[in-house]
N, C-alpha and C positions, 0 to 999 in steps of 0.2 A: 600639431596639425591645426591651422585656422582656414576657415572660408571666409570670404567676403563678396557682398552682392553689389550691384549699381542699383538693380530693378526690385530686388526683395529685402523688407525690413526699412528703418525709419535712418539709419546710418546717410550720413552726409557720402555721397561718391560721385568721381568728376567723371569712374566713368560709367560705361553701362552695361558690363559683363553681368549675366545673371548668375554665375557664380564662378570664382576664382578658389581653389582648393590649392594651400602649399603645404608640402610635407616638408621638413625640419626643425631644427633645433639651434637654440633654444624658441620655447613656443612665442617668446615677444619679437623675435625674428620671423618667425612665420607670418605672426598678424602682422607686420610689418611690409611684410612682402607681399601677401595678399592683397594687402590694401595698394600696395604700389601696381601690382601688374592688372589690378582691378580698375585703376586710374587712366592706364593706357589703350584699353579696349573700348573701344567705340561701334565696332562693326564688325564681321567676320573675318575680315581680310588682318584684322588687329590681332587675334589668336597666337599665329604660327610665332609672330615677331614679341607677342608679349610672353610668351614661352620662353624663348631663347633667353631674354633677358633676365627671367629666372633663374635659369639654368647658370648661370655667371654669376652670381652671387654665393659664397661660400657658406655651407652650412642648411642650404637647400636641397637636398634631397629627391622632391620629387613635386610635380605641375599640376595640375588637372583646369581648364579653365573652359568655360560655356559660355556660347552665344546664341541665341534662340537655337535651331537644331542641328549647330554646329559645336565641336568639341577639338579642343587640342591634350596632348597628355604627354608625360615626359616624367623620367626617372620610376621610383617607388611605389608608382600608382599601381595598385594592381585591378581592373576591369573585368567583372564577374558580371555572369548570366544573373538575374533571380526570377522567381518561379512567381507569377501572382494566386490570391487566394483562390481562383476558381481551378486552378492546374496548370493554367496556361504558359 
């Protein structure tokens, strides 16, 4: 599993996904991959198609990628509730 940001942390990125999450293996394919579909995301409308592109690459697994409060997700992710400290 690697994440990569455009917006967060000091990392050089071309592009400006706030964050790209890849599941696979091996993990230097991951950050590989992250960093690529994190390249291609410039806007919301860049999500759905930077997914796919993921998804075609062998040994990827699974997507998750963010753009301000917009989200695409694909394969292995699994997307759970959490509780915050007050109960809420």
């Amino acid at each position: 599993i690697c994440t990569s940001s455009g917006t967060v942390g000091p990392s050089l990125s071309f592009g400006t996904a706030d964050a790209v999450v890849i599941l696979g293996y091996p993990a230097a394919l991951a950050d590989a991959v992250a960093t690529r579909i994190g390249n291609l995301i410039r806007s919301e409308e860049d999500l759905m198609k930077a997914t796919e592109v993921a998804q075609d690459i062998p040994g990827v697994t699974g997507v998750l990628a963010i753009k301000n409060d917009t989200m695409s997700a694909w394969g292995a992710v699994e997307l759970v509730p959490i509780k915050r400290r007050n109960g809420s």
